[in-house]
N, C-alpha and C positions, 0 to 999 in steps of 0.2 A: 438711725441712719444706716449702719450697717446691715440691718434686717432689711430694710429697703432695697438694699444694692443687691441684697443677694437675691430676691424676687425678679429684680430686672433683668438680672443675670439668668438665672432659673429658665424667666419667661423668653429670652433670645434665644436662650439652647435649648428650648422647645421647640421656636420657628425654626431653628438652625437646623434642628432633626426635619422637620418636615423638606425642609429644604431641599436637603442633603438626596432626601429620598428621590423627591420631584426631578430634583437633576437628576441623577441616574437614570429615572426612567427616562427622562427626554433623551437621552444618548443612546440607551440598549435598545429601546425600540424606534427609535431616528421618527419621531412626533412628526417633524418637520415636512414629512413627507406622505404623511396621513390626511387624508380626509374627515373632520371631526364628525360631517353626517354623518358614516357609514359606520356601524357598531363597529367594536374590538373584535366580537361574535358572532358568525353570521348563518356561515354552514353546520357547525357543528353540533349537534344531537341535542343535548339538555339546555343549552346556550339561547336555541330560537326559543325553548319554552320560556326562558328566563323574560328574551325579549318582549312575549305576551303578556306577561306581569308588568313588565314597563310600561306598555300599550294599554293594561288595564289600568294602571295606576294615572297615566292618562286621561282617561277616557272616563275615569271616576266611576267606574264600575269594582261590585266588592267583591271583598281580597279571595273566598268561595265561588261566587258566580263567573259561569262560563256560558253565558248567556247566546255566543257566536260558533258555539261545535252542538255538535249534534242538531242541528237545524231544522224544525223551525221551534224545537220544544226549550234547546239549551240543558244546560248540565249545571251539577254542581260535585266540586272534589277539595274535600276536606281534610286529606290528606296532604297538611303545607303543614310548614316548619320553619319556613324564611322571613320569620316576622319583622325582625330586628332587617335585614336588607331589604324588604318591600320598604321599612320607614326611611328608609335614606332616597329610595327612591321615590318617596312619597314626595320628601324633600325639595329633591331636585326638580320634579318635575314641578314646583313653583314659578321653576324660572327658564321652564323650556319644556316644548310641547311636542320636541321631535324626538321618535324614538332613539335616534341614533346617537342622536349627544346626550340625553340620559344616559343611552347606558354607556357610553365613554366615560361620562361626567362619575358614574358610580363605580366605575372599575379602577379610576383615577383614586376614587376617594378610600379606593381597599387600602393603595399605600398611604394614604394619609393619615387615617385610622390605625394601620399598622405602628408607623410611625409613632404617632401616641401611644398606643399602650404600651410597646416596649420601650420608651421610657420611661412609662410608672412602673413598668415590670424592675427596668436596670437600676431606679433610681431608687428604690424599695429597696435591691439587692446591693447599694451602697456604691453603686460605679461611679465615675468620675465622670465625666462631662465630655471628655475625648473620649472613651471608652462606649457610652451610649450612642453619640452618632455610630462609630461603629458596628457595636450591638445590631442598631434598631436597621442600617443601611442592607447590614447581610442577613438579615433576620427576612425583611419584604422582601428579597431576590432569591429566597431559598424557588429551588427548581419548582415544586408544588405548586407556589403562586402562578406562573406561567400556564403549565401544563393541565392544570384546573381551569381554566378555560371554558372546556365544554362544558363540565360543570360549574354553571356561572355563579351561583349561591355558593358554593364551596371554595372557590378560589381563594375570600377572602380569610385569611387566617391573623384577624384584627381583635378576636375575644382570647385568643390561646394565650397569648401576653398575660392576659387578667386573670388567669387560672394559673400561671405562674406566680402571676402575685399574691393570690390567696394560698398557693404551697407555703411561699415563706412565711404568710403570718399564721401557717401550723406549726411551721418548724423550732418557730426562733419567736420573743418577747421582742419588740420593739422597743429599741431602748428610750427611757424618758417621757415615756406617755403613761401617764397617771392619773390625769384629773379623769371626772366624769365627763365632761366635756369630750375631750379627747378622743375619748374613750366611745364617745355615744357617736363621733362624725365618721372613726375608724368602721364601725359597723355597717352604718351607714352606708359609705362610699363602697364598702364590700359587699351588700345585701345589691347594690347598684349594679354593681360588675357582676354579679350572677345571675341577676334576672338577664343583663344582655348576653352573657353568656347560654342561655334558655330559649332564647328567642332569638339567637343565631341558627336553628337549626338543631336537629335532634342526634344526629351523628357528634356533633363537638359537645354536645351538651353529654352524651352518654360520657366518651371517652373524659370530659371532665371530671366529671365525679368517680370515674375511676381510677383518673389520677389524684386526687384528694382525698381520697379512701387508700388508696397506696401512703402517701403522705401522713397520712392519720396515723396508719398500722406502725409505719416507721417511729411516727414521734412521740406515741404511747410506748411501744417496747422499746425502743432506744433511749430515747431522750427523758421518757418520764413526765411529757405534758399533758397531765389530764385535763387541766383546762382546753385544750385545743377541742376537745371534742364539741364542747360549744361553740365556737368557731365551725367545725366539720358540719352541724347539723343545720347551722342560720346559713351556711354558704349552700349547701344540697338545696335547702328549702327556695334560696331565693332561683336556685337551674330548674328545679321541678314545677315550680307554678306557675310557669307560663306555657311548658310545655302542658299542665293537666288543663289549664282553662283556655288556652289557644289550639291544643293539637287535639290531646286524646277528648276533651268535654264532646268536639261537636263531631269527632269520626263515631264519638257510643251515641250519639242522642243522633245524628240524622247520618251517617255514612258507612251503617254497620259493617256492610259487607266488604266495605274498606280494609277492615282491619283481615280478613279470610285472605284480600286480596294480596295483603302485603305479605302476610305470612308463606300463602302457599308461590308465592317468587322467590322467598329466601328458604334456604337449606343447609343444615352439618355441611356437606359436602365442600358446599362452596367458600368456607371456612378458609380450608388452608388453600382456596386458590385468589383469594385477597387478603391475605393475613400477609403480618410485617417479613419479609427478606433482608437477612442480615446483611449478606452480598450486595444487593440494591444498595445501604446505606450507605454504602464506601465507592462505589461504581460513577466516574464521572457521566455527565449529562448527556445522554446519545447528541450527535448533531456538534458535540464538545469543539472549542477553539482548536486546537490539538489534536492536528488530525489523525492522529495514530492514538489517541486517547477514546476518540470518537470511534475509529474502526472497533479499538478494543472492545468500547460497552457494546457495538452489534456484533462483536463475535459471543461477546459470554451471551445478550440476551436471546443469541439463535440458540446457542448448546445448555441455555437455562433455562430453554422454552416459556419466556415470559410471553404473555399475551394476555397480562390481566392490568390495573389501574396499578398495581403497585411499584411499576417504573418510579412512579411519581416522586417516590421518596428519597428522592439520592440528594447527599445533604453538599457535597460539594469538599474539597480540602480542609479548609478552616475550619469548618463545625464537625469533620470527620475528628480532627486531631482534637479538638472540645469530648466528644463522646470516647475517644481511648483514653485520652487523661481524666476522663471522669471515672471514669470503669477500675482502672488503676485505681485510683484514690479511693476507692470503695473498698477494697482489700485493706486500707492503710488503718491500724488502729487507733492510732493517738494522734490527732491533731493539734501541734500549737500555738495557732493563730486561727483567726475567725474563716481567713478566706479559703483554709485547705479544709475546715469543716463543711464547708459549704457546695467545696468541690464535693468532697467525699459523700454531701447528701446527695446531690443531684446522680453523682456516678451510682449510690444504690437504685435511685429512683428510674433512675434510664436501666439499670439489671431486671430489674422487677417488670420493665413495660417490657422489655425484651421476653422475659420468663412467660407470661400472659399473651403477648399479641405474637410472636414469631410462629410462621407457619408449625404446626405441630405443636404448639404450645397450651396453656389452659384455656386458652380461647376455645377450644374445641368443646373444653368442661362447660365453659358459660354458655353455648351453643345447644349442649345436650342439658343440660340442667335451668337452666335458664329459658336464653331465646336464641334465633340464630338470626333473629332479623336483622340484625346488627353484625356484618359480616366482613366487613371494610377495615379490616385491625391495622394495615397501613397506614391509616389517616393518624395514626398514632405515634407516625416519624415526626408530622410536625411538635408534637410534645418534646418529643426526643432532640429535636432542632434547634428547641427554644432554653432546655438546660446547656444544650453545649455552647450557646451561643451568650447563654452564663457563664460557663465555664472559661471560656475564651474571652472574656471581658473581665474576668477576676483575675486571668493570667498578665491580661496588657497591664493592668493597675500595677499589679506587679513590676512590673516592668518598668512604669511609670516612678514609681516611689525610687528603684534606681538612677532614675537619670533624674530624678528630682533631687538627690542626694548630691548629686555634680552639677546639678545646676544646669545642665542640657537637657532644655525640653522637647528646644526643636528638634533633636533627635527619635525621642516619641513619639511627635507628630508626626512626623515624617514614616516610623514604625508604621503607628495606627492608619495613614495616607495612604502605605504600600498594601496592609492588609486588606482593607477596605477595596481598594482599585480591584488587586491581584483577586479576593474572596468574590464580588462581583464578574469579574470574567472570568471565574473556573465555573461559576455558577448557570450564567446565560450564556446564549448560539446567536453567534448572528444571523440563524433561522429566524428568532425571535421576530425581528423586524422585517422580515420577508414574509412568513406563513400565519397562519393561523393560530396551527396545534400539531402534534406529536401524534400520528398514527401507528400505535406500537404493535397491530396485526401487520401494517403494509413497511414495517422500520422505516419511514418516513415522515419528514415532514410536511404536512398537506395545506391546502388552501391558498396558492398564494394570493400576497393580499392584491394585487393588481386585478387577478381575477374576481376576484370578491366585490370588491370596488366595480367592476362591469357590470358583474354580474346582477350586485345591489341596482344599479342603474334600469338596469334591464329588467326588474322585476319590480321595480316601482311601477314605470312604464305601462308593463302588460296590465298589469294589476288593477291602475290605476282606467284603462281602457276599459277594462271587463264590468270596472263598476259603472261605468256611464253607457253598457249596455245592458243592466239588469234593472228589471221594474223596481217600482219601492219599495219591495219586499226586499229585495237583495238578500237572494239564498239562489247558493251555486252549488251544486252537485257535484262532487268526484268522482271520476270514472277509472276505472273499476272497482267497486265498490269493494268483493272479493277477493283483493291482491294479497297474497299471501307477503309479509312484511321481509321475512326468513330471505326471499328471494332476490329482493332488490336494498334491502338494508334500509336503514335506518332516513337516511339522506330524502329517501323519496316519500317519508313518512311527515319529517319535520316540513318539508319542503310546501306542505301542504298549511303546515299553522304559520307561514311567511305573510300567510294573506291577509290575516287579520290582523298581524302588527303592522303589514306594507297598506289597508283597507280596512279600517275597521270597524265600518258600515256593511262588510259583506260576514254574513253567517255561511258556515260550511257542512254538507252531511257527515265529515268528518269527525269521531268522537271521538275527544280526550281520554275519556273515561269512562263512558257511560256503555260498558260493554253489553248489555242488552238489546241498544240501538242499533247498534254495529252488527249482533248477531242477525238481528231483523230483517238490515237491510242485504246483510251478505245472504238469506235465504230469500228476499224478494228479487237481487239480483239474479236467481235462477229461474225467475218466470219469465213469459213473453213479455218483449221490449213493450206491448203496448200495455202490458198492465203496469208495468215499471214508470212508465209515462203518464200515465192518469195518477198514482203516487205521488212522485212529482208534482204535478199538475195540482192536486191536491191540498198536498204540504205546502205548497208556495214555493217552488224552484222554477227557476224563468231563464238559467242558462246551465249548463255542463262542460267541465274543465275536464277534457280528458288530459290523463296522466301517462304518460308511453311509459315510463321508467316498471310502472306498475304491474302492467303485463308484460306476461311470457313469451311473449314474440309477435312481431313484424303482422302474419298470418292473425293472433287475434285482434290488434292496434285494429287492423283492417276489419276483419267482421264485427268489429265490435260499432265501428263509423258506418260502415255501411248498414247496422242494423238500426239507426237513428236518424238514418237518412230523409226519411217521409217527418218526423217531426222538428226535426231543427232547422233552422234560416241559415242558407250556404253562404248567403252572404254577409255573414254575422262574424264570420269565422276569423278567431286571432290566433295567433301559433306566437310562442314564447320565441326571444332571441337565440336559446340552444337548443329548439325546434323539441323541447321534449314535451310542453305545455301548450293544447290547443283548446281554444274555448267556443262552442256553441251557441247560440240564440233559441231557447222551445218559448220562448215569447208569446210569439203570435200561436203557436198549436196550442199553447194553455190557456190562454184569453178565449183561444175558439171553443176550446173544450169545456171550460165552467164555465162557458155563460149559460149553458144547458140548467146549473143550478143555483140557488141562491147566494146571497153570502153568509143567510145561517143556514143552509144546508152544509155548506163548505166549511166553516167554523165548528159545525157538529162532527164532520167526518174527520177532523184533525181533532179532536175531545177524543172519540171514539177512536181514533189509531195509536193515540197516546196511551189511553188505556189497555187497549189490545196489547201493546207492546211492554208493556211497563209490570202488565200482572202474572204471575205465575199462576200455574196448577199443575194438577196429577191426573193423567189418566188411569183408569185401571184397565189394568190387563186379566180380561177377563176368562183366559186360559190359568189363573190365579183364584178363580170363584170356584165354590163347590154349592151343587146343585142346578147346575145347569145339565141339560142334554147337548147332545153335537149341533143343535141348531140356537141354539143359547138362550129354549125355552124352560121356564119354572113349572112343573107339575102341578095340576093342586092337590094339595095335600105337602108339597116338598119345601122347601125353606132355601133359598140364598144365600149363604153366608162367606166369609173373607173378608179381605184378600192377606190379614196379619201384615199389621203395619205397625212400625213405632212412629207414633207420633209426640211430637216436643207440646210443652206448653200452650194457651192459644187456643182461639176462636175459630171454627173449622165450617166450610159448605160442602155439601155433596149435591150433586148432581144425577138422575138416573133417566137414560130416554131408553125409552123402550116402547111397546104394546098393552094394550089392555090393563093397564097401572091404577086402573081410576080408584080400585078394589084390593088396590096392596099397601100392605102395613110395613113400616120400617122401624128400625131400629139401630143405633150404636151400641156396642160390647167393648170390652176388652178385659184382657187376660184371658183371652178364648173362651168368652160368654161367661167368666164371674161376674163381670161389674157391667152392668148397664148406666148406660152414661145415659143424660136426659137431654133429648132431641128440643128445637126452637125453631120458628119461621119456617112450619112447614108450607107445600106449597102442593100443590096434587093436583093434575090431570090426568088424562086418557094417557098420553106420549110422553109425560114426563113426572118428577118427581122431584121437587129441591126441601134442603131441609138442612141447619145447623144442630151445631153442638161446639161445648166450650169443653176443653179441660184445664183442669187445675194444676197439674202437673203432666212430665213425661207418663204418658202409658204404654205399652207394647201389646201385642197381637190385638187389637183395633180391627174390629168388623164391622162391613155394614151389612145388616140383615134386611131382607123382601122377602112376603110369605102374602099369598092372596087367595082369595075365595074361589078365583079361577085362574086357569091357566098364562101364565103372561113370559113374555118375551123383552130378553135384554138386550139394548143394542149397541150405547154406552154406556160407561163408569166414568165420572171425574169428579175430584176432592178438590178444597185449596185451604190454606191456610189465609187467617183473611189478615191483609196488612196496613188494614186502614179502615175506621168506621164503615166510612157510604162501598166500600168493597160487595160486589154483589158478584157472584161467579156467573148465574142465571144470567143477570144480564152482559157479563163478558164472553159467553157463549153464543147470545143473540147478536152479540155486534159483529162477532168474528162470520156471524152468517151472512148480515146484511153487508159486512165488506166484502167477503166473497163472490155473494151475488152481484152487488154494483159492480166492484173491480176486478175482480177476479182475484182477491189477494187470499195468499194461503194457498194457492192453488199454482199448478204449471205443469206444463208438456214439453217432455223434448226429446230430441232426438239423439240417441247415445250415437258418437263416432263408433264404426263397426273396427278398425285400428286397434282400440284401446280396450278391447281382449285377446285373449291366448286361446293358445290350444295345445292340450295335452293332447297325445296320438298322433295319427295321421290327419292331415284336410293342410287350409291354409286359411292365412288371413289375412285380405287385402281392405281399401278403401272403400270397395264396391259392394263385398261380399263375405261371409261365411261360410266355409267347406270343411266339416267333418262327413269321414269317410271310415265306415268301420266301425267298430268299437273307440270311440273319441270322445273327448267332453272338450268342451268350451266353454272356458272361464273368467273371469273377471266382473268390474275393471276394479274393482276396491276403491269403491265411493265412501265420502265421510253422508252421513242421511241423517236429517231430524226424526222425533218422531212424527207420526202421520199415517196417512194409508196411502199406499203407492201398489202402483199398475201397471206392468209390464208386459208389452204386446211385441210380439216378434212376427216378422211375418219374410216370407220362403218356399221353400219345399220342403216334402217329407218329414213334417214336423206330426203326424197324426198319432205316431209311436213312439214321440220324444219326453225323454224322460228329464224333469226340468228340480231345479228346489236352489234356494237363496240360502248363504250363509253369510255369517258377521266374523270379524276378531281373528281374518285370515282364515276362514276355515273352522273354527273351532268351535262357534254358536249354531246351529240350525236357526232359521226363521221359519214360521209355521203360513204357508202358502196355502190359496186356494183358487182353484181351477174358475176362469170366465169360460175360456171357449179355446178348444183342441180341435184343429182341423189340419187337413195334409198341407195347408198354405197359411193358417194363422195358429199360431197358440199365447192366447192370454191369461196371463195368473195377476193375483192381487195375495197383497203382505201386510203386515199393520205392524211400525214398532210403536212401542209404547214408552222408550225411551229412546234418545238420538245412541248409533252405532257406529262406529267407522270398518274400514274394510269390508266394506259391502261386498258381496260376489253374485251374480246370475251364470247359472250354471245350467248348460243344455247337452246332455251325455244320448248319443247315437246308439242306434243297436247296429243291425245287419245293414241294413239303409243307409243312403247316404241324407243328409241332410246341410240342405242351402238355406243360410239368413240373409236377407239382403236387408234387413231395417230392422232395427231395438229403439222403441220409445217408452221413455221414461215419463209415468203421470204422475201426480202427486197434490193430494190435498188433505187438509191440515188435521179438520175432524168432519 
C-alpha cells in the first residue's frame, strides 16, 4: 500500500513539474495574446529552415529530399542531425496540418520534454520533490532556451538532463540495485537516453561524450571506479550510432562533397570567436527587468566587442551562485556527507569544462589536433547550467532538512516559491513576449511580433495568389539570380524558402544546397534575357518573383523589369504588401515558345541540362603541352606530351579535337613516361579522338601522349574523371554544343559600363566615353570569369597603336591574349582561361596619341 502511494505521489509531481513549467511559459510570453497559426519563428535565419522540415514532414516528403529548390531537378542534403526533433514533429503533425501550430505545438513541447528529463536528472541526484519543480522550472527558462530561436533544432535543451544523468551513474553506485534484473533495465533505460541524445543533433551529442569522458577521467583517478568504464563505453556507443547510421553513413555513400563542404566553413580561428566567455556566464540578460542591469550588459557587450552566438550563455543569478559554490567546493578536500561530495564533483566537472571550452582554452588543441568543425564551445554553458542547477537544489534540500527540523515547511515552500519566481525574472525580458529574438550585431531586440503577425498574413496572401497564377508545373524563378547574399544579409535569402512552407506545391530556382546549380544559373544570368528565357521556358518556369531587397539598387530593380519586358504578362503583375516582392506571368511566351517542339524534345533538353550542369571536367591548357609549335601543330616525326598531372584513383576520359587525328596514336604515362597505363573505348576520327583509362591508385606526372604519321593540329584538351557508370565526356561535350546552338547557352555578349574602369595618367572617364591622353593606361574593372574563351572588342579612335594585354589576381597573373583585328577605330583580342580567375583587368596603355573608347563588349563562350 505504501509502494502504491508513493507512485501516485511520484506520478503527480511529474505532472506538477510539467505544470509548473507550462504556467510560466503562459505568463513570460503572455500566450494569450498570440496567434497559435503564426509560428514562434518566422524571420529569423535557421528558424524558416526548421519550418521547411515541418512543411516536409507534412507533406510526407523524406527527411533527405528537397524535391522544391533547385527547380525543376530538386536536391538532396544529407547533411541533418535533427533526427530526434523531426520525430516529434513527425508526431505532431498527426494531429495538424498547419505549419504554424506545428511548430508552436513543438517549441511548447521543448519545455515539456525539458520538464522531464530534469526530473530524472534531480530525482537520480536524490532531490526532493519541492527542489525538482524548482530545478526543472529554472533549468527550461535558462536565457539559451529563448534566444535559440533562430536556431530552431537547438533551442531545445531536453537531452542535456540525460547526460546529466548518466554523469552520476559514473560517478556514484546506486544504492540497492543488485539483482540482475535491475541491473539489466538500468542499462537499458541508459543505452535509451543515449541513442536520443545522438539523434538530438550532433553538437550536444559531441559536447556529450565530452562531458562523460571528463566524468570518466574524474571517477577512475579520484574515485577509483573502474567499473564505470563499462558504463563510459555502452553510453558513447548508444550517442555514436545513430549519428554513424543517420548522419555520417549517407554524407560518405551519397553526399561526399558534404563533408569538404563543412569542413572548409569551419576553421582554428573561429575557435576563440564562439568559445565559452567566462564574463558572459555571470552578465544579466541584455533587454534584463532592471533597467540599469540591462544598460550594463550593453555597455560591457560594446567594450567586450561581442557579436558572436555566445551572448547566449548567461546563466542568470541563481545558477550563477550554483557554479561559484561549485567551483569553491571543488578546492574542498574532505567531504562529510553525500551532498558536499556531490557539490564538490560537479564544481570539478564545471573547472574542467571551463579549462577545455573557454576562449583560449584546449579547445583550440582539439581544433588543431582533432577537428575544428565543432567550433560553438559555448553551447557548453548549458552543461555548466545543468550542474549548478544541481548544485542549487542540493543546497534548498539543505535548507529543507532545517526547517524540517522545526517543523516549518511552509517557510521552505515559500523559500523555493521566491527562488523559483525571482530565478525566472532575472532570467526572461519582457522583450520575450513582444519580439522575436536578440540581434546581438544591431544590440536589439528584433521582430516584433505584431509585425510578424501582418506580415505572415501578408505572405500567405501573395503567395497563395502567385500559385493560382502558375501552370502545373508550378516553378517560379527568383530574380536575381546573381545577388551577392554579403549584401543584403541573410533575411532576403530565407525569405525566399517562406514559399514553400507558405505553398508547397511551388518549387523555386532557389538552391539549398546544391551549389553547382546555383553556380550555373548565376553564369546563365550573365547571358541575353532571351536566352535566359528559353531556359526557363525550358526547365518549366511560367512566372518570375523578382526580389528588390536582392539587388544593388533602384537603377538595376529597373533595368532589370524592363529587360523582361517583351516576355512577361503586365497584367499578371502581383507586388508583396511591403512592395519588396513582385511577381510576373512568362506563361503565355513559353506556351508560345515550345510549342515549336515536342514534349520529348523538351524532356530531352531538361535530361541533357541536367547533365550538362551536374558533370565536371578538365580542360587542358595547352600552353602546358610540349611539342606543339605557336599555332598548336604536331610535326611529324614529333610527339605531344603533358600536361603532368596528379591524378587520384578512378576511371578517367580524355578528349582530343583537333585536325588530321585519323592517323594519330595516343597514349597515357606517368611518372613522366615510366609507367604506361593501358588506354579503353578508344574512339578515333578525323576532328577528334576519345579514349579512357583507369587507375589503381594516386599517380602523379600523368601525360597524354599524340604522335602521327602526319602532321596534325590541336585545338582542345579535356579529361574528367568519370563519376558514374553511363558517364560519357564525348557525349557531355556534344550536348553542351547542341545547347549552345539551340539556345545559346554557354555563351553571351555584353556590353561593359565604360564608368567601371580607371585611369592611371592623364584622360578621363565618363559614361559616354574613354580619354587617355599621352602616355596613360586604362584599367579595370576586376571581373570574377569562369573558365572559357572570351572576346573583347573595343571600339573609338586611335586605337591602331594601342598597346592592350589582360591580367588576373590584381595585376599579378598575365593572361596570354591574341590579336582579331587592330584598326585606328576597332581593336579586338581573344583570351582563354582554363580555369575560372577573379580580378579580372583589361588594360589599354596610350602612346603619343591620344586615344577615345566609346564601347567595351564582353563575349564569351564556354568551349
Amino acid at each position: 500500500m505504501e509502494g502504491q502511494r508513493e507512485k501516485i505521489k511520484a506520478a503527480l509531481i511529474f505532472c506538477i513539474n510539467i505544470g509548473v513549467s507550462l504556467l510560466f511559459l503562459f505568463f513570460v510570453y503572455r500566450l494569450w495574446e498570440r496567434d497559435f497559426r503564426i509560428p514562434i519563428v518566422y524571420n529569423g535565419g535557421d528558424g524558416v529552415g526548421a519550418l521547411i522540415t515541418i512543411r516536409k514532414a507534412i507533406e510526407g516528403k523524406g527527411f533527405f529530399d528537397f524535391d522544391f529548390f533547385s527547380a525543376p531537378y530538386g536536391e538532396a542534403l544529407y547533411s541533418q542531425d535533427y533526427f530526434f526533433p523531426y520525430l516529434i514533429v513527425k508526431l505532431i503533425t498527426l494531429f495538424t496540418s498547419d505549419v504554424g501550430i506545428a511548430a508552436n505545438l513543438f517549441w511548447i513541447s521543448t519545455y515539456v520534454l525539458t520538464a522531464i528529463s530534469m526530473y530524472i536528472f534531480l530525482k537520480r541526484l536524490g532531490c526532493s520533490w519541492t527542489t525538482i519543480l524548482v530545478g526543472s522550472t529554472l533549468y527550461n527558462f535558462l536565457p539559451y532556451h529563448y534566444f535559440r530561436l533562430e536556431h530552431f533544432w537547438l533551442m531545445g535543451c531536453y537531452t542535456i538532463p540525460l547526460v546529466g544523468y548518466m554523469v552520476l551513474e559514473i560517478l556514484e553506485e546506486r544504492i540497492g540495485e543488485t539483482s540482475s534484473r535491475q541491473k539489466k533495465i538500468k542499462w537499458l533505460l541508459r543505452f535509451v537516453f543515449a541513442l536520443l541524445i545522438g539523434l538530438n543533433g550532433l553538437y550536444y551529442a559531441v559536447f556529450s561524450m565530452m562531458v562523460l569522458t571528463i566524468a570518466l577521467f574524474y571517477s577512475l583517478v579520484y574515485k577509483k571506479r573502474y567499473q564505470s568504464i563499462k558504463q563510459y563505453l555502452t553510453d558513447c556507443f548508444g550517442i555514436v550510432l545513430p549519428i554513424i547510421v543517420l548522419y555520417a553513413m549517407p554524407i560518405v555513400l551519397w553526399g561526399t562533397k558534404e563533408l569538404s563542404n563543412i569542413s572548409s566553413d569551419r576553421n582554428i580561428s573561429q575557435i576563440n570567436s564562439y568559445g565559452l566567455n567566462l564574463a558572459l556566464l555571470f552578465l544579466p540578460i541584455p533587454g534584463h527587468r532592471l533597467q540599469a542591469l540591462s544598460d550594463f550588459t550593453e555597455y560591457c557587450y560594446e567594450h567586450m566587442y561581442i557579436y558572436t552566438e555566445n551572448f547566449t550563455e548567461s546563466l542568470g543569478i541563481v545558477m550563477s551562485v550554483g557554479v561559484i559554490v561549485a567551483v569553491l567546493f571543488a578546492f574542498k578536500k574532505a567531504c562529510s556527507e553525500r551532498c558536499q561530495e556531490r557539490i564538490r564533483d560537479f564544481g570539478i566537472l564545471i573547472l574542467v569544462i571551463f579549462i577545455v571550452a573557454t576562449i583560449g582554452g584546449l579547445d583550440n588543441f582539439i581544433a588543431i589536433f582533432i577537428s575544428a568543425s565543432i567550433r560553438c564551445y559555448n553551447r557548453l554553458s548549458i552543461f555548466i547550467a545543468l550542474f549548478a542547477i544541481g548544485v542549487v537544489c542540493l543546497l534548498l534540500d539543505k535548507v529543507r532538512l532545517f526547517f524540517q527540523k522545526r517543523k516549518r515547511h511552509y517557510f521552505f515552500w515559500g523559500i523555493c516559491a521566491a527562488v523559483t519566481i525571482i530565478g525566472v525574472l532575472d532570467v526572461t525580458s519582457p522583450n520575450f513576449s513582444v519580439y522575436e529574438t536578440y540581434d546581438v550585431y544591431k544590440r536589439d531586440y528584433v521582430y516584433p511580433y505584431s509585425t510578424i503577425e501582418q506580415e505572415y498574413d501578408n505572405d500567405v496572401d501573395f503567395f497563395e495568389k502567385i500559385n493560382k497564377q502558375l501552370d502545373e508545373e508550378k516553378m517560379l524563378f527568383i530574380a536575381p539570380y546573381n545577388a551577392d547574399i554579403t549584401k543584403f544579409g541573410e533575411e532576403g535569402y530565407f525569405s525566399r524558402l517562406k514559399i514553400y512552407m507558405l505553398q508547397p506545391e511551388i518549387r523555386i530556382s532557389t538552391s539549398l544546397y546544391d551549389k553547382k546549380y546555383e553556380e550555373w544559373w548565376m553564369k546563365i544570368s550573365e547571358a541575353d534575357m532571351e536566352i535566359q528565357m528559353k531556359i526557363m521556358a525550358v526547365l518549366g518556369y511560367s512566372g518570375i518573383l523578382i526580389d528588390e531587397s536582392s539587388f544593388s539598387g533602384q537603377n538595376d530593380i529597373d533595368s532589370y523589369i524592363e529587360s523582361i519586358a517583351d516576355y512577361v504578362d503586365e497584367n499578371s503583375k502581383i507586388i508583396s504588401a511591403n512592395n519588396n516582392l513582385s511577381f510576373y506571368s512568362i506563361k503565355e511566351w513559353k506556351n508560345e515558345f515550345l510549342s515549336q517542339y515536342s514534349r520529348e524534345n523538351v524532356e530531352k533538353w531538361r535530361e541533357d541540362i541536367f547533365f550538362y550542369v551536374h558533370s565536371e571536367y578538365g580542360i587542358v591548357n595547352l600552353d602546358e603541352l610540349h611539342g606543339l609549335d605557336e599555332d598548336n601543330v604536331v610535326k611529324i616525326g614529333n610527339t605531344q606530351f603533358g600536361p603532368y598531372y596528379s591524378l587520384d584513383k578512378g576511371d578517367y576520359q580524355v578528349v582530343l579535337y583537333g585536325s588530321n587525328l585519323a592517323n594519330v596514336d595516343v597514349k597515357v604515362t606517368a611518372d613522366s613516361g615510366k609507367e604506361q597505363i593501358s588506354i579503353t573505348d578508344m574512339q578515333v576520327s578525323d576532328d577528334y579522338i576519345c579514349y579512357g583509362f583507369s587507375l589503381d591508385q594516386t599517380c602523379h606526372d600523368i601525360e597524354f601522349v599524340a604522335e602521327g604519321s602526319q602532321d596534325f593540329k590541336v585545338h582542345d584538351y579535356y579529361y574528367a574523371k568519370k563519376m558514374s557508370e553511363d558517364f560519357n565526356l564525348w557525349r557531355l561535350l556534344q550536348i553542351k554544343k547542341e545547347l549552345r546552338d539551340e539556345f545559346g547557352l554557354g555563351s553571351y555578349e555584353k556590353e561593359l559600363p565604360l564608368e567601371i574602369f580607371k585611369i592611371k595618367g592623364k584622360g578621363k572617364v565618363t559614361k559616354d566615353a574613354i580619354i587617355l591622353s599621352g602616355n596613360s593606361v586604362q584599367y579595370g574593372p576586376y571581373l570574377y570569369l569562369g573558365q572559357g574563351n572570351y572576346q573583347v572588342s573595343i571600339k573609338g579612335e586611335g586605337l591602331a597603336d594601342a598597346k592592350y594585354r589582360v591580367t588576373a589576381q590584381t595585376g599579378k597573373e598575365n593572361v596570354k591574349c591574341n590579336i582579331v583585328e587592330q584598326s585606328d577605330t576597332v581593336l579586338t583580342y581573344e583570351f582563354r582561361l582554363h580555369e575560372p580567375m577573379s580580378e579580372v583587368e583589361f588594360l589599354v596603355e596610350s602612346g603619343n596619341d591620344d586615344i577615345y573608347i566609346e564601347e567595351y563588349v564582353l563575349s564569351y563562350q564556354e568551349n
